[in-house]
C-alpha positions as CSV (number, residue, x, y, z in Angstrom):
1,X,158.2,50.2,111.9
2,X,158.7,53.5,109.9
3,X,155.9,55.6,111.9
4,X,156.6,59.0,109.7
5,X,154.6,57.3,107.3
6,X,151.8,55.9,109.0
7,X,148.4,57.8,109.1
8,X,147.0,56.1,112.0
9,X,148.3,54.5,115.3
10,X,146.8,52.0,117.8
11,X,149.2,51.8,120.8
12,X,148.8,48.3,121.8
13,X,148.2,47.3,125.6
14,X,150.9,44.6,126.2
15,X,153.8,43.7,124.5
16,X,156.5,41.2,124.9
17,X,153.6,40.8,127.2
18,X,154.2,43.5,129.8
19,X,151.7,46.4,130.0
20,X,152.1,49.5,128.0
21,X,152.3,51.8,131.2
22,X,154.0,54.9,129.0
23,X,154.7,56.7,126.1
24,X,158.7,57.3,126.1
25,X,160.2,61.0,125.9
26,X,159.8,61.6,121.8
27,X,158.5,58.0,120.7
28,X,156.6,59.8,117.7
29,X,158.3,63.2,118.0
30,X,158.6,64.3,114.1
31,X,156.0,61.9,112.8
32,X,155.1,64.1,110.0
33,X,152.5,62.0,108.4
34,X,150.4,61.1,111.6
35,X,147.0,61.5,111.5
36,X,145.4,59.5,114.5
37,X,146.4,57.7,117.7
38,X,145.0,55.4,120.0
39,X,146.2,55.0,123.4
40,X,145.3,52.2,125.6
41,X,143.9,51.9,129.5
42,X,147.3,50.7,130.7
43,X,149.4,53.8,129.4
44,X,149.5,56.2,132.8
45,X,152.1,58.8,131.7
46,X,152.5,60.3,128.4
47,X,156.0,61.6,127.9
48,X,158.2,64.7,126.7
49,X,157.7,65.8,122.9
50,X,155.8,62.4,122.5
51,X,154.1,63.3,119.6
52,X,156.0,66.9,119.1
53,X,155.6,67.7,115.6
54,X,153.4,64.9,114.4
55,X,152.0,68.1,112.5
56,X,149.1,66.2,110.3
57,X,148.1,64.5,113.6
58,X,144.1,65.9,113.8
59,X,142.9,63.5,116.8
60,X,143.7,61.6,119.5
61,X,142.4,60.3,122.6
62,X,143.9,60.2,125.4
63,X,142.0,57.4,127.9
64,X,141.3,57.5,131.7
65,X,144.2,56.0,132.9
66,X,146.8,58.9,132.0
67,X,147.9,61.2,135.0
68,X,150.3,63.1,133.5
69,X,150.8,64.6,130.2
70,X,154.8,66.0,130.3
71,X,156.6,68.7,129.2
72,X,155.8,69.8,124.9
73,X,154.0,66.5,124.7
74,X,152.0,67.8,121.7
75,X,154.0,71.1,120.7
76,X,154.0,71.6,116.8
77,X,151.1,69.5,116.5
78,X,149.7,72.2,113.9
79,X,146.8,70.2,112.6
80,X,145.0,69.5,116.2
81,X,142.0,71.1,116.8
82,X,140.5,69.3,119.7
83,X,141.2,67.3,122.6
84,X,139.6,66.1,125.6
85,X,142.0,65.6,129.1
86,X,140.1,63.7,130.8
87,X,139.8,64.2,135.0
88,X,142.4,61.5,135.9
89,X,145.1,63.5,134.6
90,X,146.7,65.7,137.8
91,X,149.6,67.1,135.7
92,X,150.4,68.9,132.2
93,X,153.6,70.1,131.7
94,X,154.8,73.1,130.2
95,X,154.4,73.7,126.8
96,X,152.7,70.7,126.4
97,X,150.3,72.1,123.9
98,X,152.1,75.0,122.3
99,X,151.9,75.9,118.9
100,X,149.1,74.0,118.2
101,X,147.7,76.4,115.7
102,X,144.3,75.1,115.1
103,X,143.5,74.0,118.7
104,X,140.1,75.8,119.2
105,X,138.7,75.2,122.6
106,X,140.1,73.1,125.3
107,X,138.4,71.9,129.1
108,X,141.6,71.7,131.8
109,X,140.1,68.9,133.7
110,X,139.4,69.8,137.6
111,X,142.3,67.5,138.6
112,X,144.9,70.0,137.5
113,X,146.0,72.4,140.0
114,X,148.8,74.1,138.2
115,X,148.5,75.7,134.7
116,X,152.7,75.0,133.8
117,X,154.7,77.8,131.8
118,X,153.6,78.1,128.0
119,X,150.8,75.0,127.8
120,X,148.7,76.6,125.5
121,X,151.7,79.4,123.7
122,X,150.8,80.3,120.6
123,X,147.6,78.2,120.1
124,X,146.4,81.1,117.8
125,X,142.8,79.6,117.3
126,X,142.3,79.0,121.1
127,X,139.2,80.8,121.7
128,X,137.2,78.8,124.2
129,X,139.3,77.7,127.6
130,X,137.6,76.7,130.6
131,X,139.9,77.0,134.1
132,X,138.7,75.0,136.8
133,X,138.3,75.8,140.5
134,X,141.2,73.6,141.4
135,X,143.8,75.4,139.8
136,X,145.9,78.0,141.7
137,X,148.8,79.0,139.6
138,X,148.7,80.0,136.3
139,X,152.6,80.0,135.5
140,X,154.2,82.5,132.8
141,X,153.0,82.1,129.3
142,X,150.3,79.6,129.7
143,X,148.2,81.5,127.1
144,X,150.7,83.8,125.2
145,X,149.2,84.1,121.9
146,X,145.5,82.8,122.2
147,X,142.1,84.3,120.6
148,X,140.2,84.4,123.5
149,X,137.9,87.8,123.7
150,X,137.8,87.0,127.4
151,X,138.8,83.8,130.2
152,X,137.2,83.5,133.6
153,X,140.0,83.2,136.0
154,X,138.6,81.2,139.8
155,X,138.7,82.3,143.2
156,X,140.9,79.6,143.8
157,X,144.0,81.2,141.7
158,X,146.8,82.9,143.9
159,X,149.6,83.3,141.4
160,X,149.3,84.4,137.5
161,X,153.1,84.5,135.8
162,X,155.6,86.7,134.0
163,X,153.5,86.9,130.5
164,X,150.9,84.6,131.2
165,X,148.3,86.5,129.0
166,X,150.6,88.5,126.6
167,X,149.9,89.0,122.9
168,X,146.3,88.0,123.3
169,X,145.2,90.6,120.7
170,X,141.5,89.9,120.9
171,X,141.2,89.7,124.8
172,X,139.1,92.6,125.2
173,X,138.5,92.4,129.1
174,X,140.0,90.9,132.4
175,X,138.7,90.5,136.1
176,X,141.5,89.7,138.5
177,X,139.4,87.6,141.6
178,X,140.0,88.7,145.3
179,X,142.4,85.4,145.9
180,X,145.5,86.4,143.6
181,X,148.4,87.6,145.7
182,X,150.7,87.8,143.1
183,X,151.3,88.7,139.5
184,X,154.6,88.9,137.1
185,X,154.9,91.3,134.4
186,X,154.1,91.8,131.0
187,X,150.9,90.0,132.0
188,X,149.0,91.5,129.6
189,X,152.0,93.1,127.1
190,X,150.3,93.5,123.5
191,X,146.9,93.0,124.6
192,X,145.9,95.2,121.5
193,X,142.0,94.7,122.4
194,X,142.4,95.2,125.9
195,X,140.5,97.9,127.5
196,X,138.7,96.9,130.7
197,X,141.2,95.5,133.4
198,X,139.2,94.9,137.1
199,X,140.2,93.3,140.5
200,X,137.3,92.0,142.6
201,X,136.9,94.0,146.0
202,X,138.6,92.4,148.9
203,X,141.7,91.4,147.1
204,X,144.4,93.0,149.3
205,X,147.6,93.5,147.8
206,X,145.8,94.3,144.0
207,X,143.2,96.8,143.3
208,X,142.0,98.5,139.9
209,X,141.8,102.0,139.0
210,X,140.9,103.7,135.7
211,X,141.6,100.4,133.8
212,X,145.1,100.2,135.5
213,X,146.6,97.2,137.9
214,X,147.8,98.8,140.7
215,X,149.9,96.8,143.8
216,X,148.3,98.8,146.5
217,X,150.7,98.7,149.5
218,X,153.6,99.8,146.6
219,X,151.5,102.1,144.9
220,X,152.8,100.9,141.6
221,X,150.6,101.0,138.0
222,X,151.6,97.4,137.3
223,X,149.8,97.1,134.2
224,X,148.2,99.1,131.9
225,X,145.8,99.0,128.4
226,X,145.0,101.7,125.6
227,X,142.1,103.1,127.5
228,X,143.9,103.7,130.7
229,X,143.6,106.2,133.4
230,X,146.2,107.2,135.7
231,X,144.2,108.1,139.1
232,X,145.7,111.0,140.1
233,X,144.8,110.6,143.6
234,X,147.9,109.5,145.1
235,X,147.3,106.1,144.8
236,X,150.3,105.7,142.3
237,X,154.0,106.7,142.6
238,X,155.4,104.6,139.8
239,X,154.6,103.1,136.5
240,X,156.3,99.6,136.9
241,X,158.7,97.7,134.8
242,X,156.6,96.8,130.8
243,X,153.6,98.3,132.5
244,X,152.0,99.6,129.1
245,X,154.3,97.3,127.2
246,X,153.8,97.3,123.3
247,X,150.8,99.1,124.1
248,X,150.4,99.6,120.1
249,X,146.8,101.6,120.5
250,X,147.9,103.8,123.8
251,X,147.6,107.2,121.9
252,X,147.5,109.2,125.1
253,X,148.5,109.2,128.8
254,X,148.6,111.4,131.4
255,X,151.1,110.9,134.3
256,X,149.7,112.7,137.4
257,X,152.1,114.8,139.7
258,X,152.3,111.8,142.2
259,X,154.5,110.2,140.4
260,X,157.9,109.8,140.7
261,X,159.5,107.0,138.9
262,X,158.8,105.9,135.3
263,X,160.8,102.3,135.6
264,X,162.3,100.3,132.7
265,X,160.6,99.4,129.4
266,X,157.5,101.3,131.1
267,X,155.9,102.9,128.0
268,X,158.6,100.4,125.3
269,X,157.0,100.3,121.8
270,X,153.8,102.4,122.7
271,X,154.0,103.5,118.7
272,X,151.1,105.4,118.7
273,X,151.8,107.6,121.6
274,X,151.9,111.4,120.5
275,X,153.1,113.0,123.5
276,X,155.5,112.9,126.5
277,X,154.7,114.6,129.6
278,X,157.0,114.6,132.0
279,X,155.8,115.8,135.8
280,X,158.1,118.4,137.6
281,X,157.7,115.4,140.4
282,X,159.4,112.6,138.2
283,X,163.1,111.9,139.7
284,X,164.0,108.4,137.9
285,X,163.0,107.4,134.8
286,X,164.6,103.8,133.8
287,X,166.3,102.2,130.9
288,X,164.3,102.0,127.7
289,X,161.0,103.8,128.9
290,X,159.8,104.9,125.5
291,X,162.2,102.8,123.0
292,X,160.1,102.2,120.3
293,X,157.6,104.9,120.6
294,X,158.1,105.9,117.2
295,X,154.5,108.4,116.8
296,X,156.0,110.6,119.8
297,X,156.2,114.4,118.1
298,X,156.1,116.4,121.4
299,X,158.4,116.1,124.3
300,X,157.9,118.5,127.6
301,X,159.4,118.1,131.4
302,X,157.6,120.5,133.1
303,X,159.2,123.1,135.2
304,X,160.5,122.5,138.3
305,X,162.0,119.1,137.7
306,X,165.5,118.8,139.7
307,X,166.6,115.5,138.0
308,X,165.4,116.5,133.8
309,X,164.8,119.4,131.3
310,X,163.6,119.4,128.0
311,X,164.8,121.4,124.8
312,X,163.5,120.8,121.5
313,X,161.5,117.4,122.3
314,X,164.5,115.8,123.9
315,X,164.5,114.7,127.4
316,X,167.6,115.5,129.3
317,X,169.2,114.2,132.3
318,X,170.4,117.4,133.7
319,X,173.3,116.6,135.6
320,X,174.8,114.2,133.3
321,X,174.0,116.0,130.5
322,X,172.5,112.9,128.4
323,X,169.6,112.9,125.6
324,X,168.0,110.1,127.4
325,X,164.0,110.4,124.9
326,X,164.4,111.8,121.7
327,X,161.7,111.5,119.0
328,X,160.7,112.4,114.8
329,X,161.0,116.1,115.6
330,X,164.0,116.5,118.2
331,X,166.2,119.4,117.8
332,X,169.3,118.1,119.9
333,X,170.7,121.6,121.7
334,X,174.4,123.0,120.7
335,X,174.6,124.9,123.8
336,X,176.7,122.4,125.9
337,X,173.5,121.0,127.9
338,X,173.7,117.5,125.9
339,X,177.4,116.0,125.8
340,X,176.2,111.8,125.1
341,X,173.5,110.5,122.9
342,X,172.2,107.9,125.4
343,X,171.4,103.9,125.2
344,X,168.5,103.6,122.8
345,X,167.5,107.3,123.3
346,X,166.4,106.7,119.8
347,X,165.4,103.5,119.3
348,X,163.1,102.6,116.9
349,X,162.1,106.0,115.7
350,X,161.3,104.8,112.6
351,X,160.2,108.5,111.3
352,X,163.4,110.5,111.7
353,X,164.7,111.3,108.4
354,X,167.3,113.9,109.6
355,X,168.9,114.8,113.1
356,X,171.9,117.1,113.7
357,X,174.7,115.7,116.5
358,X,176.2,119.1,117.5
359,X,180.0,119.5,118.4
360,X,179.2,119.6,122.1
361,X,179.3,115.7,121.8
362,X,181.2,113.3,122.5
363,X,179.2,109.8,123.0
364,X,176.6,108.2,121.2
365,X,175.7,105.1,123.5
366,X,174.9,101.8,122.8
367,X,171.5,101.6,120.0
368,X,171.4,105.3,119.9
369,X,169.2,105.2,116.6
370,X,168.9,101.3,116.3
371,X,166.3,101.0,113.5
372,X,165.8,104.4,112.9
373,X,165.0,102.9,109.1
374,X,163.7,106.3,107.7
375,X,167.4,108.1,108.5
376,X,169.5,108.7,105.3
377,X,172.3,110.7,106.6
378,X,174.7,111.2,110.1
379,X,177.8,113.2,111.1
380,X,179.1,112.9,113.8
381,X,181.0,115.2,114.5
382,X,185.4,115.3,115.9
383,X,184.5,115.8,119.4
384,X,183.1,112.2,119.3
385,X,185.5,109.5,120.8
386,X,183.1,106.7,120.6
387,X,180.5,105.2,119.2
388,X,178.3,102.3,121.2
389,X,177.6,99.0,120.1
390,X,174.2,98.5,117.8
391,X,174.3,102.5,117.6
392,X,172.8,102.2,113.7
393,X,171.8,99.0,113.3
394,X,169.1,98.7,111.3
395,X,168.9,102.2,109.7
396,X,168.8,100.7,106.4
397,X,168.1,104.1,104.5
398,X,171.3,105.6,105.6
399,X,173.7,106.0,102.7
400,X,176.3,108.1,104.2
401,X,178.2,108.8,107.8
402,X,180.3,111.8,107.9
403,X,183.1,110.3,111.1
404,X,185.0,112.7,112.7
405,X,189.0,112.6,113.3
406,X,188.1,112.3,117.2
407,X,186.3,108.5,117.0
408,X,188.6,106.2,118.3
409,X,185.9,103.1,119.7
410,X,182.8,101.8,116.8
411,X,181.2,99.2,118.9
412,X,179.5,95.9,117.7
413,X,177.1,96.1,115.1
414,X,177.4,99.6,115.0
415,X,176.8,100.4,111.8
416,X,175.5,96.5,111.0
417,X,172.3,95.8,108.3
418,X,173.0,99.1,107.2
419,X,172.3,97.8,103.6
420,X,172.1,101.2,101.8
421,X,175.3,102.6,102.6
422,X,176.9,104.1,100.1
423,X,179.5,106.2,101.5
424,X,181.6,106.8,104.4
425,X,183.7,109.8,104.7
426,X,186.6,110.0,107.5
427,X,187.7,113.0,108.4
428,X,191.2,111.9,109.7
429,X,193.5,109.9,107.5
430,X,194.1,106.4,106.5
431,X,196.1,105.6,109.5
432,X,193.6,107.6,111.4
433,X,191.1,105.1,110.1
434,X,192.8,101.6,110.6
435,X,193.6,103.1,114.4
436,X,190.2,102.6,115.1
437,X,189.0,100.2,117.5
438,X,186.0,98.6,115.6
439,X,184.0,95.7,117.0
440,X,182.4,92.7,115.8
441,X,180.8,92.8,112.6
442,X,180.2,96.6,113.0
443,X,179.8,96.5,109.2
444,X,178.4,93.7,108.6
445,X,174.9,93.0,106.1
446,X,175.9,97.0,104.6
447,X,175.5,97.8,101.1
448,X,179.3,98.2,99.3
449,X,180.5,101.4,100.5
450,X,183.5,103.3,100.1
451,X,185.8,104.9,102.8
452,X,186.8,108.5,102.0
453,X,190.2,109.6,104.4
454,X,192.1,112.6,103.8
455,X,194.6,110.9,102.0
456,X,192.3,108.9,99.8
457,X,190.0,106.2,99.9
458,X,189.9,102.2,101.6
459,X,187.8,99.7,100.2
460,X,185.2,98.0,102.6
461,X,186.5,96.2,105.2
462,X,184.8,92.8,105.5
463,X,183.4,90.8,108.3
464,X,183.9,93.8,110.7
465,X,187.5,94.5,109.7
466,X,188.8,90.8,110.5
């Protein structure tokens, strides 16, 4: 039978007269022209990407005798927008449901006691879900990408997963109950909406602060939303790994002087954050803090700090001598205190149009100003020696790179999707130039430049030099 194009299914019970007990891993996976399907009594198990894809199928009903529903059963199924899981089933696996765009509300029967990793991802139109009491783990990205304004999470939940609420632009508010004893992170990254985020009294290893998560015993601001208040009553020490996340609509923060470590991807793609404050307390600040925070104009460490400084909105590790922040309006100093443009100290700046790289340096890390897209111009200057992988990719307004004689490493994808590149000009010669260590595709996806050397010009090298 040719089921991609049949509109409408009936499973039959018995055949070659033995019971229909399943539906096999992918029977009608790709089943583009599906509309309906009946399953009957005798089918218990329902297997993976069974009807994955089956992207016109709009119904289906799935009986009393089905106990388990397996792993991206119904992923892709674009056209669905209801179904009813009815109590006898005890297990849905993960991504069962995901990407089923048009899924509006759904009831997790009170049989299921685990919500599995992305069941309901990316159901945009998911607005309606009702947990039941018998469920106690609610596993990473069971409801990435829904439409809910809010979801009533039992008593009876202990665990809530890496990302299990993330990108759920609409969910305006969140209660954590007094059961859960642990949570991942990113639980509520790109929460746009979010602004009230509440753990019930007598939850001991969680409480809530100012709209902030907080792990009590560790003293760590877990999580975070755009109307978020640091307490400054000692209660926090560190702002967690993707604590504020792609916090789009975080315009303002305050870190209180009781803090003293600012930990990876902390404040990553807060865009609309204005500016950095730095506590003289602060003595670790991880990798990619504030990548992406592309409306940052001001940059301060406030006196006193042993570990950082800051000169002309840059944030400095002071020992080491690396721009770790920079921003739109950063002034880089020529007075010896910045020798290495750190890893993604610019990242995503999308505003900086210009920046001087004074002599005094002599590294620009890995994605230095990856997707700085407004930049036009760079020279770096001879005391350079190398240049970090993914330093420029993206900056696709930047027509010419002045290199100095001293470069002797371009990383991968240095200067890749560059497409307006026009010009570069080496100063060193030919053989100068072709001495070079250049990685993979470093110039790939630029516009058709030309090469200037000392002693004349080389015509773009293709495919990253190969």
């Amino acid at each position: 039978m040719e089921t991609d194009t049949e509109t409408q299914i009936v499973i039959p019970a018995v055949y070659n007269n033995l019971p229909v007990k399943s539906i096999g891993n992918g029977a009608f996976s790709g089943c583009r022209s599906l509309r309906g399907v009946i399953i009957p009594n005798s089918v218990t198990g329902i297997g993976r990407r069974a009807f994955s894809d089956c992207s016109s199928l709009t119904s289906i009903s799935i009986p009393n005798s089905v106990t388990s529903i397996d792993s991206q059963a119904f992923s892709g199924c674009y056209s669905l927008t209801s179904i009813s899981i009815p109590n006898s089933v005890t297990s849905i696996g993960s991504f069962a449901f995901s990407n089923c765009k048009l899924l509006t509300d759904i009831t997790i029967p009170n049989s299921v006691t685990n919500i599995e990793s992305g069941v309901f991802y990316c159901c945009h139109s998911l607005t309606g879900v009702v947990i039941p009491d018998s469920v106690t783990s609610i596993d990473s990205q069971a409801f990435s990408n829904c439409s809910f304004t809010g979801i009533t999470i039992p008593d009876s939940v202990t665990h809530i997963g890496d990302s299990a609420f993330s990108a759920c632009s609409s969910l305006t508010d969140i209660t954590i109950p007094s059961s859960v004893t642990n949570i991942g992170s990113r639980v509520f990254q790109n929460c746009s909406s979010l602004t009230s985020i509440d753990v019930e009294s007598g939850n001991t290893i969680y409480h809530s602060a100012g709209n902030c998560l907080i792990k009590t015993a560790d003293k760590a601001l877990i999580a975070g939303c755009k109307s978020s208040v640091i307490p400054t009553d000692g209660s926090v020490t560190s702002i967690g790994y993707d604590a504020f996340n792609d916090c789009t609509e975080l315009t303002s923060i305050t870190i209180p002087d009781s803090v003293t470590e600012i930990g990876e991807r902390a404040f990553i793609d807060c865009s609309s954050l204005t500016e950095l404050v730095i506590p003289s307390s602060v003595a670790r600040i991880g990798r990619f803090a504030f990548s992406g925070c592309s409306g940052l104009t001001g940059i301060t460490v406030e006196n006193g700090n042993a570990i950082y400084h800051s000169v002309g909105n840059c944030l400095i590790e002071t020992a080491s001598k690396i721009l770790i922040v920079g921003c739109k309006t950063s002034a880089i100093p020529a007075d010896g205190s910045v020798t290495s443009i750190g890893e993604s100290a610019f990242s995503g700046c999308r505003e900086l149009t210009e920046v001087t790289i004074p002599n005094c340096v002599t590294s620009i890390a890995n994605s230095a100003f990856s997707g700085c897209t407004a930049l036009t111009e760079i020279t770096i200057p001879d005391n350079v020696t190398n240049i970090g992988e993914y330093a420029f990719y993206g900056c696709r307004s930047l027509k010419t790179v002045t290199i100095g004689s001293g470069v002797r490493n371009i990383g991968d994808y240095a200067f890749n999707s560059c497409s307006s590149l026009s010009d570069i000009t080496f100063q060193g010669t030919k053989e100068n130039w072709n001495a070079i260590d250049k990685g993979l595709f470093w110039n790939f996806f630029t516009g058709d430049y030309k090469i200037h050397c000392e002693d004349g010009d080389i015509k773009k090298e293709n495919l990253g030099g190969f």
